[in-house]
N, C-alpha and C positions, 0 to 999 in steps of 0.2 A: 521615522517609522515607515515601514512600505505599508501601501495601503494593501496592495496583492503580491503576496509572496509568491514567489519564483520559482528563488533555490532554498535549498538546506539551509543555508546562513541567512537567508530571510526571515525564517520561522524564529530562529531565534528569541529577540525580544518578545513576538507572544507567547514561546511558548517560556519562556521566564515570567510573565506574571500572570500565566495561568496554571501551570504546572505549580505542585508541595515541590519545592525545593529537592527533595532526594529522588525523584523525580525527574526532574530536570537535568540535574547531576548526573544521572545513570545514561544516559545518549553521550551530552559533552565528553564528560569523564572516559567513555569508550574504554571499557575493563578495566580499570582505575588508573590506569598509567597514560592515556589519552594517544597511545602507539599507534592504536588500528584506525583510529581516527586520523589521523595523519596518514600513514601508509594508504588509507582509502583518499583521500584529499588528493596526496602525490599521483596516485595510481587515475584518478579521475581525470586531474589536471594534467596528464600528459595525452589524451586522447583533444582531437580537435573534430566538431560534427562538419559537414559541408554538404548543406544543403543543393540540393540538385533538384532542375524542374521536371515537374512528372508530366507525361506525354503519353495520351493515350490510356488513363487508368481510370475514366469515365465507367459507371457501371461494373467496375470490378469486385470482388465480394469477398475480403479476409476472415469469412468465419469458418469453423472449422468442429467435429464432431470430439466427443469426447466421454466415451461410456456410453452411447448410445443416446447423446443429448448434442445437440446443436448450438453452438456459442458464437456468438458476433463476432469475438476475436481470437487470435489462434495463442493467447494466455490468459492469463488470471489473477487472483493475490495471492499467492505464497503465504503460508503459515508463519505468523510473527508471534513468537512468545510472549514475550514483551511486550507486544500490543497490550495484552491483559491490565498491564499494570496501570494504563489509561482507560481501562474500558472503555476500551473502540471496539473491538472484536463485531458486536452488533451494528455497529455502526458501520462495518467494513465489509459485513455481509451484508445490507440493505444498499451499500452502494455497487455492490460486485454485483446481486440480482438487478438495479435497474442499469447497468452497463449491458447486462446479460453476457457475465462472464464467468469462470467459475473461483468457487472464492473456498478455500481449505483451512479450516480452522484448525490450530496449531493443539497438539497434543498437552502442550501446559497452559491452555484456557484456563482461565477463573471462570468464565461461563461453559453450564450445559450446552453440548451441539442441541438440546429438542430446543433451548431458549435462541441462540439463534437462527434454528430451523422455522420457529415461531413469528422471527423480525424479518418474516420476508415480505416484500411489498406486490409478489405481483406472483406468486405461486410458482416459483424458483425450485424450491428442493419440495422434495419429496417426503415426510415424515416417515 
């Protein structure tokens, strides 16, 4: 077992015995035929990263405005549907505010936007 997961394939084993089964199932399974999970794997697996040394970027400052609000970084999290089915959603917004970043909860929430508006740790959103 990895003690700190990594990659995707790290999470695996915990998230098997922490996840209900059907659950679990619904990631691996990738729309029941496990295609896009693959085609994603292939499509990943053929990019290589090469890290290169930064020179000069001492004091530089990647944050960026967005609606009239100032954010540490120039993204966010992305609305994930499906997050719901773990109730994370809260948990995703409490991490997006102390990143201070902005964080878009997904139209097919199981949670109220005022309940995550509520899980803010540091007066993020605006009620």
């Amino acid at each position: 077992m990895v003690s700190d997961p990594v990659t995707l394939d790290d999470f695996k084993p915990s998230a098997r015995r922490r996840l209900a089964r059907h659950l679990f199932g619904y990631g691996p399974a990738a729309a029941e035929t496990g295609r896009m999970w693959q085609d994603n794997r292939e499509a990943l697996d053929s990019w290589r990263l090469v890290p290169k040394a930064l020179r000069g970027v001492e004091g530089r400052l990647i944050g960026r405005g967005l609606r009239g609000k100032a954010y540490a970084a120039p993204f966010g999290i992305a609305p994930m549907g499906r997050l719901a089915l773990m109730a994370r959603n809260v948990i995703m917004a409490r991490a997006a505010a102390r990143a201070d970043i902005p964080y878009v909860l997904s139209e097919s929430s199981w949670i109220p936007v005022r309940r995550a508006v509520r899980s803010k740790p540091c007066g993020y959103f605006k009620a």
